[in-house]
Every structure is written in C-alpha cells, then in structure tokens.
RODRENRO-24387 format. One record per residue (C-alpha): x, y, z; residue in three letters. Coordinates in steps of 0.25 Angstrom, whole numbers, plus 5000, padded with zeros to 4 digits. Layout:
% residues N
XYZALA;...
END
This chain:
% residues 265
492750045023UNK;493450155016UNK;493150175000UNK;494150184989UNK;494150334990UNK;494150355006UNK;495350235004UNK;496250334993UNK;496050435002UNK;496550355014UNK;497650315008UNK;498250425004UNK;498650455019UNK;499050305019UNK;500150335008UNK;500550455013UNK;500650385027UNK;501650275021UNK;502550365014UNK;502550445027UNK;503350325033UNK;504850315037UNK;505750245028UNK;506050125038UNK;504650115042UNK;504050105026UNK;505350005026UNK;504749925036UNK;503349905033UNK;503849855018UNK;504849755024UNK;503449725031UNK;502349755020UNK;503549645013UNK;503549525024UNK;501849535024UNK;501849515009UNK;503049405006UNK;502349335019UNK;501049325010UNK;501749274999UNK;502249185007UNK;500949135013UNK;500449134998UNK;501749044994UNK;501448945005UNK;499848925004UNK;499948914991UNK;501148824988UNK;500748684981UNK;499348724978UNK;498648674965UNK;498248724957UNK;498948854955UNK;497748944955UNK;497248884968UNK;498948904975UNK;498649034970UNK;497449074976UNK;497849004991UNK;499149104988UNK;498249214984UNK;497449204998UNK;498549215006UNK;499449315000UNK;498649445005UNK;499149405018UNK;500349495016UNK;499449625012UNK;498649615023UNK;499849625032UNK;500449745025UNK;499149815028UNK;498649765041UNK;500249765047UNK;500749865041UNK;501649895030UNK;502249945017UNK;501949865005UNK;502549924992UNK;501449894983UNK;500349924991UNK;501150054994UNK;500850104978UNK;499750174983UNK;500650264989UNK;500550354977UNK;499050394981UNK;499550504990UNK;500750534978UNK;499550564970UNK;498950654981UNK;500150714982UNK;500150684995UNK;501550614997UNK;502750634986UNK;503050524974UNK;504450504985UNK;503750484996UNK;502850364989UNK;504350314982UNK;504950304995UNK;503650225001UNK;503750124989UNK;505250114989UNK;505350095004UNK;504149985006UNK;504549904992UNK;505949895000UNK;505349845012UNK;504449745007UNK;505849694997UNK;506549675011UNK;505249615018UNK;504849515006UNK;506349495004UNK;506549445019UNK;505249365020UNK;505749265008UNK;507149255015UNK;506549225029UNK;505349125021UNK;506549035015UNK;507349035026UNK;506549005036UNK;505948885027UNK;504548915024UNK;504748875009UNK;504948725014UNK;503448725023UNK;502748665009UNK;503348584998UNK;503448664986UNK;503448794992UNK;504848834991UNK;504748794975UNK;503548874974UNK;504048994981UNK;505148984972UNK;504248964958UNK;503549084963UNK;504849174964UNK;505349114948UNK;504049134943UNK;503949304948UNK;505149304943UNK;504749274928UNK;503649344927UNK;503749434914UNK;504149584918UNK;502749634912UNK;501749524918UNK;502749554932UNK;502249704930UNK;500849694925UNK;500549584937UNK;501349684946UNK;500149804943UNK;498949684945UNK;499649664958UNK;499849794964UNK;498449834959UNK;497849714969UNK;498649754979UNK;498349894981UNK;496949884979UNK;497149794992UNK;497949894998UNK;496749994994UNK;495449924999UNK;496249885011UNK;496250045014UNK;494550035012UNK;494549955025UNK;494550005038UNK;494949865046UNK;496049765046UNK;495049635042UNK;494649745030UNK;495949785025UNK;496049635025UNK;495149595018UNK;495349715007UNK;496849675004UNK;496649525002UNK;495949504992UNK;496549604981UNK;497949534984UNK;497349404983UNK;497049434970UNK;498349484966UNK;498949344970UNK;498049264964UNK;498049334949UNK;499749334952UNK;500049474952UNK;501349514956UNK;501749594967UNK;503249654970UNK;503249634986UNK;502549494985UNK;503749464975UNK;504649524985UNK;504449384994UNK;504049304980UNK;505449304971UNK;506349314984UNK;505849204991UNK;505849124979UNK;507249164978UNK;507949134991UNK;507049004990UNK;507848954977UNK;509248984985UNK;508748894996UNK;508048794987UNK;508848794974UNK;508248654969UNK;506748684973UNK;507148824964UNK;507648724953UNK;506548634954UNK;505548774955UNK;506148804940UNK;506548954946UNK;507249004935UNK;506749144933UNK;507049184949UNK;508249284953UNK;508149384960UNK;508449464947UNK;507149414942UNK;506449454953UNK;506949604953UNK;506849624939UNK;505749524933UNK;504649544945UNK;504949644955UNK;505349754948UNK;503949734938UNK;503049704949UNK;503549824956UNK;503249904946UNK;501849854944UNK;501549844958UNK;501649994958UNK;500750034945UNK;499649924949UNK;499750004964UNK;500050144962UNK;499450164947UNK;498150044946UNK;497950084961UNK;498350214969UNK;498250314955UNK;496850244952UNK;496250264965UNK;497050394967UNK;496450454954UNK;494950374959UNK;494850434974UNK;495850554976UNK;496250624964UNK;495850764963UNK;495150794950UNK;
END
C-alpha cells in the first residue's frame, strides 16, 4: 500500500499524464466518466425507491451509488471533480494553469453529454415504469435540486467534493483493483447518505427528472414539481455545485496535501 506522501508524489505524474491527453480522447473518457456516474444514480434511484422510512431509502441508495466511481477508476475515465486534483502538478509547476483549464473544460463537457444522454435513453427506454412510484420519485428528486438555496447548493457542493477526492486519493494508496475498490466506496457512500451535492451526479439527477415530466406531465403535477426548469438547474444547482465541487477538491484537498507532502519549504 502506498502512504499519503508516496500517493502526492504518484500523482503528480498522474495529472501531468491526463493533461497530456488529446482533446477527443479526454472528451471521451468524460462522456464515459458521465454514463458510469448517471448509471449509479440510477441504480441508487431504483433500490431505493418506495423505501420507508426515509433514512433507511437513503442509506440502500447510498450503498449502491459508488458503483459509478468505481467504474470511472477501474474502466477508465475522466470525471471533472475528481480531476480537481489536477492542480497538484500546477502547484509543482509541472503543468500550466491552461493545460489543467483545458483538462477541466474538456472532461465537464464530456460527463454533460454522457449524463445528459443516459437520462434521454433511461426515459425512453421505460426504465422509470419498472416500480410504482419511481417515475414520481425520480421527478421529486430533479424539483427538489432545483430549489436548494444558492448557498446551502455551494456549501453541500465543497462537502461533496471533499468525500470524493479523498476516495480519488486513498484509491491511489492501493496497488490492486479489489483495493482501489474497497478505498473509493466508502467515502462516496458518505457523501450520499449526509446529501451532499455533486455537479456530474446532478448532470443525470435534474435532466432526467426533466424529460421524465414531458413524458409524464400528470405524475409531475401529481409530484408537486414546481421549482424544475431547466433554468433552475443551470443557475439555482449546477453553476453553485460546480463551484463547490472545485474548492472542496482543489482547495480542501489537492492544496492541503500539496502543501503536507510536496511543498518545498
């Protein structure tokens, strides 16, 4: 098992590595990172649907969320927030402040597109109909990210990103795969069950909640969805989670264990 500092060390090669990518290729692998993560919503959605009480629907959602992290590090690809510590080899002054924009820019586009088309393909292909009460819950769920209040949408947006890059981080201690598992799961399983909020996770959350109430207007009625538009999403969640996403990543993070483990004093 490698330690925290033999882990900064390693990945400093790692982040140099990702912005060493093409543009098409770090465009793919976020369409990628994108589909792993909405499926895990997805899963969580579907396991934990008509649950009572709430805490235990929660919980069965929690445990089956990670699923989509584990993907992204075991398959393969290029997840915006765990790519905040990308600024690790900024701050070695390995790689240029453009270089990790580029990375960040081209891997939140990609996991937009691959979220995106996952909650098309999920409604159309009538997954929301396997359970009754799904298709209102998936909805409820998209309304109620939608009115979260800008700051509580930020602040939950650092506590997310904080959990997630720490699994990103002890995932890099371990050497092999059942490890790298093992490492991920249980810090994004926390982030679940406390109800932080993450951008990518949201990605699938809000659009399929949306496309679900043009195909199922009553159930939206019936759901109380007053606060979802795809305005609301932009402006009220994505846009703040984003932004706290990447100081719980890059700042609570990367500059923390940066200034720990590599920098010279």
């Amino acid at each position: 098992m490698n330690g925290p500092s033999q882990i900064a060390q390693n990945y400093v090669n790692v982040g140099v590595g990702k912005t060493r990518f093409g543009l098409l290729k770090t465009f793919a692998l976020g369409i990628m990172a994108g589909a792993f993560i909405a499926m895990g919503a997805l899963g969580s959605a579907v396991g934990s649907v008509g649950i009572q009480p709430a805490g235990l629907s929660k919980l069965v959602g929690a445990l089956v969320f990670p699923i989509g992290l584990v993907l992204v590090l075991c398959a393969g690809g290029e997840l915006f927030t765990g790519n905040s510590l990308v600024i690790i080899p900024v701050l070695e002054k390995r790689i240029k402040i453009q270089d990790m924009l580029r990375n960040w820019g081209l891997a939140y586009a990609g996991n937009l597109v691959g979220s995106i088309l996952i909650a098309e393909l999920v409604v159309l292909s009538g997954t929301l109909n396997m359970y009754p009460g799904l298709s209102e819950a998936v909805i409820r769920t998209a309304d109620v990210k939608c009115a979260i209040p800008l700051h509580a949408a930020f602040i939950k947006g650092i506590l997310c990103n904080f959990m997630v890059c720490l699994a990103v981080w002890i995932s890099f201690g371990a050497t092999e795969m059942a490890g790298k598992i093992s490492a991920c799961y249980l810090p994004v399983f926390l982030f679940v069950l406390c109800g932080f909020e993450h951008c990518v996770a949201n990605m699938y959350f809000i659009p399929v909640g949306l496309f679900a109430s043009y195909v199922y207007p009553e159930i939206a009625d019936a759901a109380g969805a007053i606060h979802l538009s795809w305005l609301s999403f932009l402006f009220r969640n994505l846009i703040p989670v984003t932004i706290g996403n990447l100081l719980g990543g890059a700042g609570c993070v990367a500059a923390v264990y940066w200034a720990a483990y590599l920098k010279r004093r």
